[in-house]
C-alpha positions in Angstrom: -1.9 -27.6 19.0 -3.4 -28.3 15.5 -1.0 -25.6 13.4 -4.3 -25.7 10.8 -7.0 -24.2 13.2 -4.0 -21.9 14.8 -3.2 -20.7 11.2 -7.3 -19.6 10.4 -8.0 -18.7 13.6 -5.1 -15.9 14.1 -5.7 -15.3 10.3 -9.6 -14.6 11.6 -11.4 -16.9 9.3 -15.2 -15.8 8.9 -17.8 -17.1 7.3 -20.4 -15.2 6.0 -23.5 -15.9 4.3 -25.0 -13.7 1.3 -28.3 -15.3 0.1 -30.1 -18.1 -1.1 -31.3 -18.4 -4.3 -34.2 -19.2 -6.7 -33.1 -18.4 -10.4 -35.4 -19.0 -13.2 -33.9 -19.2 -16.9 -32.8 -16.5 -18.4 -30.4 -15.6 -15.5 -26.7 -14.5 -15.3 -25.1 -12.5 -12.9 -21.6 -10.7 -12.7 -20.1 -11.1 -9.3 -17.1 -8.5 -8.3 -13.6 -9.0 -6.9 -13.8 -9.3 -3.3 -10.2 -8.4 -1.0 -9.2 -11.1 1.4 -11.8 -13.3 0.9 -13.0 -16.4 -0.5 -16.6 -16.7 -2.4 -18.6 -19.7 -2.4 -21.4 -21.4 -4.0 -23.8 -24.6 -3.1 -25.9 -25.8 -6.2 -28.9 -27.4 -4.1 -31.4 -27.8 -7.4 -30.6 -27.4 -11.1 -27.9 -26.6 -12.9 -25.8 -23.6 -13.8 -22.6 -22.6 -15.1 -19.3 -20.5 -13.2 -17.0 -18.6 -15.8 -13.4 -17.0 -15.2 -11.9 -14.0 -17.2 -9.3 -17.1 -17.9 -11.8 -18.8 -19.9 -12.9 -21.9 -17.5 -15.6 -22.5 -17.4 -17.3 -24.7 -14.2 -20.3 -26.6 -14.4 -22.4 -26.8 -11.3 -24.9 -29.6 -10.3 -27.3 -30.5 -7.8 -24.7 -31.3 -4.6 -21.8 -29.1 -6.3 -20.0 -26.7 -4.4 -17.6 -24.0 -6.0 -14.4 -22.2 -3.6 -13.3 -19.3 -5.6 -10.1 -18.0 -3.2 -8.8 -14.7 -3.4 -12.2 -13.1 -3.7 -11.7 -13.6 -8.1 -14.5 -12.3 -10.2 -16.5 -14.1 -11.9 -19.6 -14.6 -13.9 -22.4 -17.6 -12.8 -25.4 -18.2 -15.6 -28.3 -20.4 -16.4 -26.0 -21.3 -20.0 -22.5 -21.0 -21.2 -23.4 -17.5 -23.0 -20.9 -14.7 -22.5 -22.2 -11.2 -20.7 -24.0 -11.1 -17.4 -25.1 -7.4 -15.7 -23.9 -6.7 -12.4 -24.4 -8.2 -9.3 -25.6 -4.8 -7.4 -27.7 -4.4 -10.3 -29.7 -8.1 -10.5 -30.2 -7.5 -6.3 -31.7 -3.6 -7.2 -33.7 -5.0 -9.8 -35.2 -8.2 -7.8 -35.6 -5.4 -4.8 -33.2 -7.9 -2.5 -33.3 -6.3 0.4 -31.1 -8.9 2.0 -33.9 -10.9 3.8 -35.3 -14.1 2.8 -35.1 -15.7 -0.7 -33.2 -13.9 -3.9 -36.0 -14.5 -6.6 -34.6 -14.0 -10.5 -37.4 -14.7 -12.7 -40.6 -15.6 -12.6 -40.8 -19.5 -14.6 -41.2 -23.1 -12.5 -40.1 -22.8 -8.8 -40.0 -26.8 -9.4 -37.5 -26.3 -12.3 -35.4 -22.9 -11.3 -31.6 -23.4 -10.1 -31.5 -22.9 -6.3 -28.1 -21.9 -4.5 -26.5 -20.9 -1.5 -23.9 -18.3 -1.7 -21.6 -16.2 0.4 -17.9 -15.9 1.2 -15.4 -16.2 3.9 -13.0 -12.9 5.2 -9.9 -12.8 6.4 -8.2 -10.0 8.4 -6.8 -7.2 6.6 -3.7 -8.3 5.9 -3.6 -11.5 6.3 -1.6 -13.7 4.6 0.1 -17.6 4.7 1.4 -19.4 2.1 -1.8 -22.3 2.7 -3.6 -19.0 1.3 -1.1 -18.8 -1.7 -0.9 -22.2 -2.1 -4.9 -22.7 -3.0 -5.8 -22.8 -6.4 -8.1 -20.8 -8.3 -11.0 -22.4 -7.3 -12.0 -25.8 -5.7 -14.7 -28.0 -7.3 -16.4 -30.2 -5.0 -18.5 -32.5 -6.7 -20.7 -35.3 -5.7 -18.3 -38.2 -6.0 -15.8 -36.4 -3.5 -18.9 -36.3 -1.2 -19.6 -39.6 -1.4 -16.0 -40.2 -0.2 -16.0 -38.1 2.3 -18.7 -38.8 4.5 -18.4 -36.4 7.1 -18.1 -33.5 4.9 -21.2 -34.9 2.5 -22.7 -34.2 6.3 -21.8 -30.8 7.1 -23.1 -29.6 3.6 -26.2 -31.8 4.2 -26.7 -30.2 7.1 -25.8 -26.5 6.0 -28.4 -26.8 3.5 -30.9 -28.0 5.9 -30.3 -25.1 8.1 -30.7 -22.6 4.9 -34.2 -23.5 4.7 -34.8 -22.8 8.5 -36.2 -19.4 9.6 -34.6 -17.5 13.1 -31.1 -16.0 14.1 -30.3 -19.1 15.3 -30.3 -21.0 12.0 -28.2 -18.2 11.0 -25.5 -18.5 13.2 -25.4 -22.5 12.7 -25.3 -21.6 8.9 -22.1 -19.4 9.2 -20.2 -22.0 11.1 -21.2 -24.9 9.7 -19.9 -22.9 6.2 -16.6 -22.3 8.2 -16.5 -25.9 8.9 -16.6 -27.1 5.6 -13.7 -24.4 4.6 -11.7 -26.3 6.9 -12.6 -29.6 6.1 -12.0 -29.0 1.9 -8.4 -27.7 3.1 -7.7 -30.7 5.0 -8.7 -32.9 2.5 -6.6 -30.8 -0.5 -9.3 -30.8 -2.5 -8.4 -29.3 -6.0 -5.0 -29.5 -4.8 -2.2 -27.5 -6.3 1.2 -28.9 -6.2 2.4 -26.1 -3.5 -0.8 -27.1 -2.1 0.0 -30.5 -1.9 3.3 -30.0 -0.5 2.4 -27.5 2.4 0.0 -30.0 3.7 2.2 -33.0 3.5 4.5 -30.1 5.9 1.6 -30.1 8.4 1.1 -34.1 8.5 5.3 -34.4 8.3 6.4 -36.3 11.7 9.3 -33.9 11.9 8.7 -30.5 9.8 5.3 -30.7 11.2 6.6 -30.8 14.9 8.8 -27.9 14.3 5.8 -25.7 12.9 3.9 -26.8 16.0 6.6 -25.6 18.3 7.1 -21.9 16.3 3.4 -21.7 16.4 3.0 -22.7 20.0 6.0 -21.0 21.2 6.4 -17.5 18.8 7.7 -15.8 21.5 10.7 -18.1 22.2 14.6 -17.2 20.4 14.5 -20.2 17.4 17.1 -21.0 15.2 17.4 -23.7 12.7 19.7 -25.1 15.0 17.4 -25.2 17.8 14.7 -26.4 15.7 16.6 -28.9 14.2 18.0 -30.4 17.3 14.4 -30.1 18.4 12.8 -32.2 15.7 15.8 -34.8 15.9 17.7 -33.8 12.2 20.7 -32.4 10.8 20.8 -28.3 11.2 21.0 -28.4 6.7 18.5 -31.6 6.6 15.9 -29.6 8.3 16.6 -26.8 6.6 16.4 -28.1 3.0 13.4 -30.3 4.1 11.3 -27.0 5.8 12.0 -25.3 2.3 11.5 -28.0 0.4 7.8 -28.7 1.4 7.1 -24.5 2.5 8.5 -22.6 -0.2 10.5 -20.9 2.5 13.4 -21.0 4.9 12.3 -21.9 8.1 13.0 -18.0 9.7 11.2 -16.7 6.8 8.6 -18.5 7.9 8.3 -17.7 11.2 9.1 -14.2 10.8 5.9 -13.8 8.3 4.0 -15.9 11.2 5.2 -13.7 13.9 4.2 -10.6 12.1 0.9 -12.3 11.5 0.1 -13.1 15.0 1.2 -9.4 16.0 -1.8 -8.2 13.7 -3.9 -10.3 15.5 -2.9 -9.4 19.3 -3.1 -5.8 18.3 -7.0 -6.0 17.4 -7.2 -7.0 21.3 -7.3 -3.2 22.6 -5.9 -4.5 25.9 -2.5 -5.8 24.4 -0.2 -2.8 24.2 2.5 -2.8 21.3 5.6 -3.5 24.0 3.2 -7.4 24.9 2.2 -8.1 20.8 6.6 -7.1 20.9 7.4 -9.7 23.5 5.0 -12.3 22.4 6.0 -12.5 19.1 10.0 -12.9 20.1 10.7 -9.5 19.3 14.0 -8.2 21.4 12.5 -4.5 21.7 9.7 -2.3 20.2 11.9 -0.9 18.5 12.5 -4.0 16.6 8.9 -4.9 16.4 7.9 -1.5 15.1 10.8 -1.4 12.2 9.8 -4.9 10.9 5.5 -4.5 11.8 5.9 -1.4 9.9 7.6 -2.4 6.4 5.4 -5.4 6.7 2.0 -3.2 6.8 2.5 -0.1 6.0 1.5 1.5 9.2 3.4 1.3 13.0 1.8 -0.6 15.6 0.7 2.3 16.9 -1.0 3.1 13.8 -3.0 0.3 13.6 -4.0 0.5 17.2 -5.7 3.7 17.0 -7.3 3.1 14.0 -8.5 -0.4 15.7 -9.3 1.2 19.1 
């Protein structure tokens, strides 16, 4: 099992694609805070600039591509000049309709900054520390791309698709956008130092065995004992390594992961609250409900009829 795909796949990792652009100077647009998701941006002609409330300020080139995690607002402009209107009202004023091309402007087609923008969702309430760990936005420029080959591909190839017409180029768009997601984590680009460390956990011969085995095996009674003996260290070795490179004990961690994998069975309306209970390693319902319920806010139950 890769524990990377098993983390965004239960965590229900989806790409989805907004527009592309053709901007002409002046342009500026304020784009909103967006829960449990990640924007992004592909500068495929010209130039333009990505501004935080914390005062960075990005520039984008030809080839760039901007991650903002955690859905952040922020402001993207033909200049570094503060003030930008709205996004809903720079789409009602080009009449978007949210077909085709987004046209700002009316100057050079030739000369006008041309992106690709949309974002990536997560389940409601999802929640890892690989999504705590990413930093407040990831930069990939072109001489990361000319490093990495195979992702210099997949954006190659994304953009190519962009400027195909049909349903189908669609479709190929949103997962070739979900591909690169997972590719830019697996490289650590713009790595923070939790970052860093939580992927050095997953590449680990022996921390990265025993979060193969809780995320292969929920269901089954661990202890650090068990693991430990499992991934050939000392009960405290293992336990001050796992926390060393996680941030967390290794329980907390797969209690959080249990609960997380719970949120996902339960969106299946034929898994019943007693099965998401048994395969998550829960000894009862009753068990499962107490901890599903100060996790969430709402029972099992709960979130199975509003699901259903």
């Amino acid at each position: 099992m890769n524990v990377l795909d098993d983390i965004l796949s239960t965590l229900n990792l989806k790409g989805v694609l907004y527009f592309r652009t053709d901007l002409s100077s002046p342009w500026a647009v304020a784009v909103p805070e967006l829960d449990q998701a990640a924007r992004f941006h592909l500068c495929v002609q010209g130039t333009c600039f990505v501004g935080f409330a914390s005062g960075d300020r990005v520039e984008l080139k030809a080839g760039d591509l901007i991650l903002v995690p955690r859905g952040r607002s922020h402001t993207i402009s033909c200049s570094q000049a503060d003030g930008a209107p709205a996004l809903e009202s720079v789409l009602a004023d080009a009449e978007y309709d949210g077909e085709g091309v987004l046209v700002v402007g009316d100057g050079d087609p030739n000369a006008s900054t041309q992106l690709i923008c949309g974002h990536f969702s997560f389940r409601n309430g999802a929640d890892h520390p690989l999504l705590r760990a990413l930093p407040d936005y990831l930069l990939t420029c072109s001489s990361i791309r000319a490093r990495e080959v195979w992702l210099d591909e997949v954006l190659r190839l994304l953009t190519r698709r962009m400027f195909s017409e049909g349903a189908v180029a669609n479709a190929t768009i949103t997962r070739l956008s979900e591909v690169f997601f997972i590719e830019l984590l697996r490289l650590g680009v713009g790595r923070t130092p939790e970052m860093t460390s939580l992927l050095k956990a997953l590449s680990d011969r022996q921390i990265g065995k025993a979060l193969q085995l809780m995320h292969r095996h929920a269901e089954q009674p661990w202890t650090v004992s068990l693991l430990a003996s499992e991934v050939g260290m000392s009960r405290s070795s293992f336990a001050d390594r796992f926390s060393e490179l996680l941030g967390m004990g290794p329980m907390s961690y797969l209690s959080e992961w249990r609960l997380q994998k719970a949120l996902s069975l339960l969106e299946d309306t034929r898994c019943s609250v007693q099965q998401a209970a048994a395969g998550t390693g829960y000894q009862s319902p009753a068990a499962f409900t107490r901890a599903f319920t100060s996790r969430f806010g709402c029972s099992p139950r709960e979130l199975k009829r509003r699901t259903g």
